[in-house]
C-alpha positions as CSV (number, residue, x, y, z in Angstrom):
1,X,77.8,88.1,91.9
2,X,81.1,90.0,91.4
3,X,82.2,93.6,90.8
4,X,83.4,91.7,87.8
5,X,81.0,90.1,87.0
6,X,78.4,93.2,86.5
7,X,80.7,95.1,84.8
8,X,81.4,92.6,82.7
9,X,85.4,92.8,83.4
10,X,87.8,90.4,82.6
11,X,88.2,88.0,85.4
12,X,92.0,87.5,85.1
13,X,94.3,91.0,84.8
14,X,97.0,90.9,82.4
15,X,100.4,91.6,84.5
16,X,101.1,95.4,84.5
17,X,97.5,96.7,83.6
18,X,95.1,96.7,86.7
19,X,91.0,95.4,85.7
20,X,89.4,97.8,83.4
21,X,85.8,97.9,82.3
22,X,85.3,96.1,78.7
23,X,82.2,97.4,77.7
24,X,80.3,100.2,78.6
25,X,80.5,103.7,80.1
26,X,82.5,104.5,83.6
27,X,79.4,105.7,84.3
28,X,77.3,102.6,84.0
29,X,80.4,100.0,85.5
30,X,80.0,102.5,88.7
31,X,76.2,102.6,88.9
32,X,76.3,98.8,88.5
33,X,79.0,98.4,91.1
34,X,77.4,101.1,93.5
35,X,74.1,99.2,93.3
36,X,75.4,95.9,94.5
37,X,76.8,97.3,97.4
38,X,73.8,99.5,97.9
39,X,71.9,96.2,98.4
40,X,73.9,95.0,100.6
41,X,74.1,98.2,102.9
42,X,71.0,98.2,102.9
43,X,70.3,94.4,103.9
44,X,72.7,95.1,106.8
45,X,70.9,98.2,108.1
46,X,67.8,96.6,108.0
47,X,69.3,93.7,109.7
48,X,71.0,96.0,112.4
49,X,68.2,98.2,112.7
50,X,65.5,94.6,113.5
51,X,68.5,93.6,115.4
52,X,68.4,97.0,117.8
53,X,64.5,96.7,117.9
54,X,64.6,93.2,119.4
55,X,67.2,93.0,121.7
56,X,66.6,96.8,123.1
57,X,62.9,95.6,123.7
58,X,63.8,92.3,125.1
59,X,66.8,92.9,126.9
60,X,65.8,96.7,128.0
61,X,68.3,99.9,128.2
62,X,70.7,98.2,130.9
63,X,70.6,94.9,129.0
64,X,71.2,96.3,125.7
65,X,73.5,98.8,126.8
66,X,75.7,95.7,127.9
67,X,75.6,94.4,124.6
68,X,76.6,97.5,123.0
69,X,79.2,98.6,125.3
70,X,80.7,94.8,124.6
71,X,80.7,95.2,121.1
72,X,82.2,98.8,121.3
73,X,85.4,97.2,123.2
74,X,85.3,94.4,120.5
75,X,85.2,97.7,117.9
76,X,88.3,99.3,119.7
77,X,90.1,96.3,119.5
78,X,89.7,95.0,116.0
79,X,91.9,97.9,115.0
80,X,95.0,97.2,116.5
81,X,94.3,93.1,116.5
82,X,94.4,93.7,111.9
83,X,97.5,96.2,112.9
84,X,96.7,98.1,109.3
85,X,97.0,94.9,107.5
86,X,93.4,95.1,106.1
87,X,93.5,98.4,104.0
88,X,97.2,96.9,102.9
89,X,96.1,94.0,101.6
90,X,93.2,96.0,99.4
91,X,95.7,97.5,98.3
92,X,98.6,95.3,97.6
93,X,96.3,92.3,96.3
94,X,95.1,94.2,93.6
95,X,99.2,95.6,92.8
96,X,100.7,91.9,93.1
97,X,97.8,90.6,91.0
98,X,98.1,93.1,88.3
99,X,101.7,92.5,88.2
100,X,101.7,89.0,88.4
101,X,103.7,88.7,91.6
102,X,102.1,85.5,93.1
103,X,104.7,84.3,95.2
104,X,104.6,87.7,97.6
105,X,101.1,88.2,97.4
106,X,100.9,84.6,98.8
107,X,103.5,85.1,101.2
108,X,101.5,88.8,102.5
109,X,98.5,86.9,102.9
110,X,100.2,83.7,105.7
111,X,102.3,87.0,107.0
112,X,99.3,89.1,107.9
113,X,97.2,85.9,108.7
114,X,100.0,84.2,111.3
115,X,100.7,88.4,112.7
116,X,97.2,89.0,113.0
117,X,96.0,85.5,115.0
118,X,98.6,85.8,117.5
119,X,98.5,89.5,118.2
120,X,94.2,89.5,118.4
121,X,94.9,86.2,120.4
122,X,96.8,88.3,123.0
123,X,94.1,91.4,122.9
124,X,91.9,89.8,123.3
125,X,92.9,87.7,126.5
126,X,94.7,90.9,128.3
127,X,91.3,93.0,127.6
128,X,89.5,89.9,129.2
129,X,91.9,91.0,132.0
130,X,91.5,94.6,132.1
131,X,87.5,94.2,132.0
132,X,87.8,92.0,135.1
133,X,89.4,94.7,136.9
134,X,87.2,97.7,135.7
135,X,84.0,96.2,136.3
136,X,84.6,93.8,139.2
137,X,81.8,95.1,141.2
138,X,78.6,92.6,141.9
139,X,76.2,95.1,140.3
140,X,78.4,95.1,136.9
141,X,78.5,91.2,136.6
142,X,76.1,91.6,133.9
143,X,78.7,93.7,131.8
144,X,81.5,91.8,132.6
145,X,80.4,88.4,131.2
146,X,79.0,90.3,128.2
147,X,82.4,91.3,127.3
148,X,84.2,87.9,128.2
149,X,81.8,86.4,125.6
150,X,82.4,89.2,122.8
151,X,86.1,88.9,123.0
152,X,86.2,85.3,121.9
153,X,85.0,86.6,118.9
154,X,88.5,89.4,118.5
155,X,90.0,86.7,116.6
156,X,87.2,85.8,114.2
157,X,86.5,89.4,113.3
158,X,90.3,90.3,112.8
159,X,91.1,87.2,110.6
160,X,87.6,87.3,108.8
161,X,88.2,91.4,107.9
162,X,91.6,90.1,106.3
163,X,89.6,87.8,103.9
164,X,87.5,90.5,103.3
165,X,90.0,92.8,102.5
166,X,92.3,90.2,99.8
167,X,88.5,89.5,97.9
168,X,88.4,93.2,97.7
169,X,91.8,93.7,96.4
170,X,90.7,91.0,94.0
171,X,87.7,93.2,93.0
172,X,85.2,90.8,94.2
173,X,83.7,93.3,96.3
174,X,80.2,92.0,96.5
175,X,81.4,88.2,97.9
176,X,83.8,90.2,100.1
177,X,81.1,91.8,101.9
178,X,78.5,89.7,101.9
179,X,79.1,87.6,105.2
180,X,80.0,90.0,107.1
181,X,76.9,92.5,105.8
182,X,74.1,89.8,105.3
183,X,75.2,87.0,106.7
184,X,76.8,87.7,110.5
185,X,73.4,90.0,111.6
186,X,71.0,87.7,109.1
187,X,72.2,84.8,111.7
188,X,72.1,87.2,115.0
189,X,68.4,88.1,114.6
190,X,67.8,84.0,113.4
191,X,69.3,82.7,116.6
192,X,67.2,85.9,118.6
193,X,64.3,85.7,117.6
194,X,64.8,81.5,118.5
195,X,65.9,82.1,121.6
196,X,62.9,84.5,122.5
197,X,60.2,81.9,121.5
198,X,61.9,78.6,123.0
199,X,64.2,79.8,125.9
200,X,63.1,83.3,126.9
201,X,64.2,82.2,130.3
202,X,67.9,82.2,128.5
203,X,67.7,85.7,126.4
204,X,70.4,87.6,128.3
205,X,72.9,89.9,126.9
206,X,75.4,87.1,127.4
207,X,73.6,84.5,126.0
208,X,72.6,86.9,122.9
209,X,76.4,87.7,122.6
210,X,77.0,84.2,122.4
211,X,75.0,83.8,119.1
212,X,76.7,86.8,117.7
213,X,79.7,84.9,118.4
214,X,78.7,81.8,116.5
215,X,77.4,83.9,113.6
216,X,80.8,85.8,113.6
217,X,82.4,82.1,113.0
218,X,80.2,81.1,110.4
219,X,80.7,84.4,108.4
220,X,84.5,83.8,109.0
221,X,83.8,80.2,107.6
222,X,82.3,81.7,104.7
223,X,84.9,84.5,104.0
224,X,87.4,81.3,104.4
225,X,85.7,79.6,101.3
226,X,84.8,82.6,99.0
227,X,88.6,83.2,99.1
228,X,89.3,79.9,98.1
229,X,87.4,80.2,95.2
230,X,88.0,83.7,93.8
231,X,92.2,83.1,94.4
232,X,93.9,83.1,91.1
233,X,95.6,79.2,90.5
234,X,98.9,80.6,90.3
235,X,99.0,82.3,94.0
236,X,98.0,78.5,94.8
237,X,100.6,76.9,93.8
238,X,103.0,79.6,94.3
239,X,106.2,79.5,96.5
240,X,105.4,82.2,99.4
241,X,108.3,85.0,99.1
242,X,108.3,87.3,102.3
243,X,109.3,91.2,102.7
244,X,107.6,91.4,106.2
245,X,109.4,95.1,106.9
246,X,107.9,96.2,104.1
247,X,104.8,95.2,104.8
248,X,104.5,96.6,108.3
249,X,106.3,99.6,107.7
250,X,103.5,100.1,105.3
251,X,100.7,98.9,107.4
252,X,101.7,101.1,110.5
253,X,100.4,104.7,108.9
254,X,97.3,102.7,107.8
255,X,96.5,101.3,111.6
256,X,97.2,104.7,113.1
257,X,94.1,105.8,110.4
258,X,92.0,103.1,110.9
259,X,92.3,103.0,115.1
260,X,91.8,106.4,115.3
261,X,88.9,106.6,113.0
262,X,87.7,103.3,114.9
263,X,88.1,105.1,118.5
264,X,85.9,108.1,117.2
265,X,83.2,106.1,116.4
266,X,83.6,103.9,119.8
267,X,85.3,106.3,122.5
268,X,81.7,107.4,123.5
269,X,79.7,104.2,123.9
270,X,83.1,102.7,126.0
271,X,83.5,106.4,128.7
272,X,79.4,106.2,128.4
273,X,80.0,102.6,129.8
274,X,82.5,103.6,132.3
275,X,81.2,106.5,133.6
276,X,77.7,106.8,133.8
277,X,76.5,102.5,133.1
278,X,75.1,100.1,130.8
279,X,71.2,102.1,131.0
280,X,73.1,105.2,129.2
281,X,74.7,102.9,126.6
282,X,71.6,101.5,125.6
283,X,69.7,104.9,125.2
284,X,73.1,106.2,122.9
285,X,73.5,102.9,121.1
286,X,69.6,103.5,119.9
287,X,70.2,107.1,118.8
288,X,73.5,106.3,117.6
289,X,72.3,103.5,115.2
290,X,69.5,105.4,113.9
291,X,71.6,108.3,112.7
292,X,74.1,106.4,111.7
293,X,71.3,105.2,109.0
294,X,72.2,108.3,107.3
295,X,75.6,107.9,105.7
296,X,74.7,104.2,104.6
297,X,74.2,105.2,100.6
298,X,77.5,107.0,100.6
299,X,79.4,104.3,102.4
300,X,78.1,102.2,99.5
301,X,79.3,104.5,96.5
302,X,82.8,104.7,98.5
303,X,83.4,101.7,98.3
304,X,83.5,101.8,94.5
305,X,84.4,105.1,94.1
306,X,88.0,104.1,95.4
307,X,89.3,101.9,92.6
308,X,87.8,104.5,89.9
309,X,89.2,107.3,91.7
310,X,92.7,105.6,92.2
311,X,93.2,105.4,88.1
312,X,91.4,108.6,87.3
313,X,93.5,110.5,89.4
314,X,96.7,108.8,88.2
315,X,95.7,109.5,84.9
316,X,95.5,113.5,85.8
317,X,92.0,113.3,84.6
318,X,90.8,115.8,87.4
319,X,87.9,117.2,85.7
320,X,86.1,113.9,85.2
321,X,86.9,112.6,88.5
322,X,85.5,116.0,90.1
323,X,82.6,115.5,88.1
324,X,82.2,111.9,89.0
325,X,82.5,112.9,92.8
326,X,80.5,116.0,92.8
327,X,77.5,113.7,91.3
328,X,78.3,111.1,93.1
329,X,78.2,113.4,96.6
330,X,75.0,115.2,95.6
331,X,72.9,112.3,95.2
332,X,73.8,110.5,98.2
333,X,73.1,114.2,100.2
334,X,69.8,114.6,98.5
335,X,68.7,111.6,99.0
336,X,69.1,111.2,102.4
337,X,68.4,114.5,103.6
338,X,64.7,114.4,104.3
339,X,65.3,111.2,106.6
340,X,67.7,112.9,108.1
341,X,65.1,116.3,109.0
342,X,62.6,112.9,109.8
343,X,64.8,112.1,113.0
344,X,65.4,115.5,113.8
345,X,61.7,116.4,113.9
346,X,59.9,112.8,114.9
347,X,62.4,111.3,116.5
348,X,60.7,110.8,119.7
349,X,58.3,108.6,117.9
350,X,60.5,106.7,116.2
351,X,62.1,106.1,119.3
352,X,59.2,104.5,120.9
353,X,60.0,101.9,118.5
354,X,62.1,100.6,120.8
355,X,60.2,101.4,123.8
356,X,59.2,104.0,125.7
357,X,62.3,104.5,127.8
358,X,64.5,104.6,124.8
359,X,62.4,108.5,123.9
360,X,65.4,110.1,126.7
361,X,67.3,109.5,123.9
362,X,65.8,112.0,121.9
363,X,68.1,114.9,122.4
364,X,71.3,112.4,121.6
365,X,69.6,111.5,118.4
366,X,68.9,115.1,117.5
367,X,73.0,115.8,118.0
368,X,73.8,112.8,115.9
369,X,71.6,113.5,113.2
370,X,72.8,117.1,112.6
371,X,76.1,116.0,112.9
372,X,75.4,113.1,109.9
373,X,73.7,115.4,107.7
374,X,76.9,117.9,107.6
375,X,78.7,114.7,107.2
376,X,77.4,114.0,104.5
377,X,77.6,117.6,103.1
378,X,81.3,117.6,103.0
379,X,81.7,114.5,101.3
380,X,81.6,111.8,104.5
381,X,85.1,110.1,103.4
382,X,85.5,111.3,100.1
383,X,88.1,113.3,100.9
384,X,90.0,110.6,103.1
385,X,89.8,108.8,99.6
386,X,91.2,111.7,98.3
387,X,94.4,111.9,100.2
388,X,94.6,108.3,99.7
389,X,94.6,108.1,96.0
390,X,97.3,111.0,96.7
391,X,99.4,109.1,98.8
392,X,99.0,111.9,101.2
393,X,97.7,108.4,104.1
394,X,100.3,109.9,106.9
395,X,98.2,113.6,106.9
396,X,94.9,111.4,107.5
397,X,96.4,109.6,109.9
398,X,98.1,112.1,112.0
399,X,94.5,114.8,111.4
400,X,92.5,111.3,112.6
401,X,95.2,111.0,115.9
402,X,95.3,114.7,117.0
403,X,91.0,114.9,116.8
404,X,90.8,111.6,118.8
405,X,92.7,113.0,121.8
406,X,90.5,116.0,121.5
407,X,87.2,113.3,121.9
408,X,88.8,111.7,124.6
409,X,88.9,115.2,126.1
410,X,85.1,116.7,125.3
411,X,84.1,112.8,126.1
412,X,86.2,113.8,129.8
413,X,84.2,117.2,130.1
414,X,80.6,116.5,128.7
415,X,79.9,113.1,129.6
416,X,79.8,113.6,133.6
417,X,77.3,116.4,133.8
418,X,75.1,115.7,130.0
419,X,75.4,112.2,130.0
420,X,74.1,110.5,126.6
421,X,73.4,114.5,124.9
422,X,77.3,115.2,125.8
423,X,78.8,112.0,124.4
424,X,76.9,113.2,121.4
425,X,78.3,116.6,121.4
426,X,81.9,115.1,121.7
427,X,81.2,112.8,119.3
428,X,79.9,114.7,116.6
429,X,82.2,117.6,117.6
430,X,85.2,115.7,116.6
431,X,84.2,113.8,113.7
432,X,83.3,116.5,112.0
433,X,86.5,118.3,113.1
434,X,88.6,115.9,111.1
435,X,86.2,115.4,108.4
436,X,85.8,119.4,107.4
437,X,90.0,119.3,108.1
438,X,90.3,116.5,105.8
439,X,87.7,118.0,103.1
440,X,89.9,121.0,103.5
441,X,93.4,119.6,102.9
442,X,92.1,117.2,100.1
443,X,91.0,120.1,98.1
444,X,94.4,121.4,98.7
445,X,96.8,119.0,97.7
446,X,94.6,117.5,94.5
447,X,92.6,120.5,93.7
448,X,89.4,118.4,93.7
449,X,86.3,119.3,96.0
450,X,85.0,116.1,98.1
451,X,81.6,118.2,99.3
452,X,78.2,119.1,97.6
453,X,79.5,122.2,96.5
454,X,82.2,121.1,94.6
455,X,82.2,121.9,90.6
456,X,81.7,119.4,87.9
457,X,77.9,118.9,87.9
């Protein structure tokens, strides 16, 4: 099931007008649309959440914190290994397409595919190279195979998040996400939960990284055929045309975003690695995961509040789009709130879910989740959509770059003597830095307010 398909839109676009609801009010196309990829956000927390459960209680803090510190190095890396070409390609499918310019959309998509495979290629080993180094010790074995293991899989996430990315631009959201959100963890806790009951003897964080690999490939096998599918004929048989400086002049702003954003989210887990070891990763991960629960539903309504917000806005119709937004922003804060007070106020029990040692975690997860809930009262990225649809992607990008070197610097300071609570601290501390900056300079340049107080209701 398509975007298209539930809002009953045309599944060809006529050159020169982009896909437009047939039938029915904006209102109902983006309740539709949000729903789908409600559903899946919410499959994929559930699956992470099981996922966390398991492998925390099997593997313990030090094991898991292996496996998460691994995956936060993958995280990092993805970023520079898709060099920006993923939000370009949502962006320029759905222009080429509406235009009817086959031959460069089909030379963009062996461009960014050939760029992207040798560049994550070469990330991928020289990390393999720089892990080596930084945990060479005996006692760190543990975490350095973990990571040898996870960055096979560089190549599989970077090429699979460009096929996500071109089924987006064609507004086939809901087959776009679907291996990487149901299918990729759906597989991890399968092969888990197998090798718990027939090889326990095996369940390692190396071994468990292993089946995240092969669940990364199927997803990627997946991604490979929905495309196939949803391409139009005529990009098929199309003679590629190619305007690579274009393209990467393009994509550059878009990677400085996207890393940045990307380091934010993973600078803590990797310092928490470095400096104080795989037990303290696994206690964050845990409380990081849980209150990262909280911006799920809005995450969701982003993703199809972008199209809508990219046509109302060039139509100057700022009233309904503030209206839209303002709705759209109270509902997800509303109802998510009273989880959110939930870990604040039981969140030692709900971390005993994962075992006993995982309730040091508690102060982290009290951090985080304060952090979330303001998050989510100033819009979480509604306002980087903003500036977006605005064309205003080199301010985000350079308010995203300045806020990371001031985590890298709180990470520096609060880390060393508060451990998992100061990673939290810096963590929270920046994010919502650039995200109140953001709100802020959104409101400025289109006159439209991305938080809970903003006008329209």
């Amino acid at each position: 099931m398509s975007i298209n398909d539930d809002a009953e839109m045309t599944s060809q676009a006529t050159p020169g007008t982009a896909s437009m609801p047939l039938s029915g009010s904006l209102r109902a196309h983006l309740i539709k649309g949000a729903a789908g990829s409600f559903i899946l956000q919410v499959g994929f927390a559930g699956f992470a959440f099981l996922n966390a459960i398991i492998l925390a209680r099997v593997l313990g803090p030090k094991g898991y914190g292996a496996f998460a510190n691994a995956m936060a190095w993958v995280s990092l890396l993805t970023i520079p290994a898709t060099f920006g070409f993923g939000i370009l390609l949502v962006r320029d499918t759905a222009i080429y397409r509406s235009q009817g310019q086959w031959s460069l959309l089909k030379g963009l998509l062996r461009f960014s595919n050939n760029f992207v495979l040798i560049l994550s290629v070469f990330l991928s080993l020289s990390a393999a190279v720089v892990a080596n180094y930084l945990f060479a010790a005996p006692d760190q074995a543990m975490m350095r195979h973990t990571i040898w293991i996870a960055l096979g899989m560089l190549p599989v996430l970077a090429l699979y998040n460009l096929r996500e990315a071109t089924t987006r631009g064609l507004e086939y959201v809901i087959r776009a996400r679907l291996p990487g959100m149901l299918v990729r963890p759906g597989l991890l806790l399968a092969g888990v939960i197998c090798l718990y009951y027939f090889w326990p003897n095996h369940l390692e964080p190396s071994t468990a990284m292993a089946v995240n690999v092969a669940a990364g490939v199927t997803a990627l096998g997946l991604g490979i055929f929905f495309l196939r599918k949803l391409l139009p004929p005529e990009v098929k048989t199309a003679t590629p045309e190619y305007t690579p400086r274009p393209w990467l002049k393009a994509a550059f702003p878009m990677l400085v975003y996207g890393g940045a954003q990307i380091v934010l989210g993973q600078t803590d887990i990797v310092m928490l690695g470095a400096m104080r070891g795989a037990h303290d990763v696994g206690l964050y991960a845990v409380a990081n995961r849980l209150a990262f629960l909280l911006i799920y539903v809005m995450m969701a309504s982003n993703m199809i509040l972008m199209p809508v917000m990219a046509r109302l806005y060039a139509n100057r119709e700022i009233k309904r789009l503030q209206k839209i937004l303002t709705q759209v922003v109270r509902l997800s804060f509303f109802l998510v709130l009273p989880f959110g007070i939930g870990l604040i106020f039981f969140g030692q029990k709900i971390l005993n879910i994962f075992g006993p040692e995982f309730i040091n975690a508690q102060p982290a997860l009290i951090v985080l989740a304060i952090g979330r809930i303001i998050d989510l009262f100033v819009g979480v990225g509604t306002g980087i959509l903003l500036l977006t649809v605005a064309g205003q992607e080199k301010a985000v990008a350079i308010i995203f770059l300045f806020v990371t070197l001031i985590n890298l610097l709180l990470n520096l300071m609060l880390i060393p003597s508060y451990g998992t609570t100061g990673a939290a601290m810096a963590s929270m501390t920046s994010l919502l830095t650039a995200k109140i900056t953001i709100a802020i300079k959104s409101n400025t340049v289109t006159n439209i307010s991305p938080t809970v107080l903003g006008g329209g209701a």
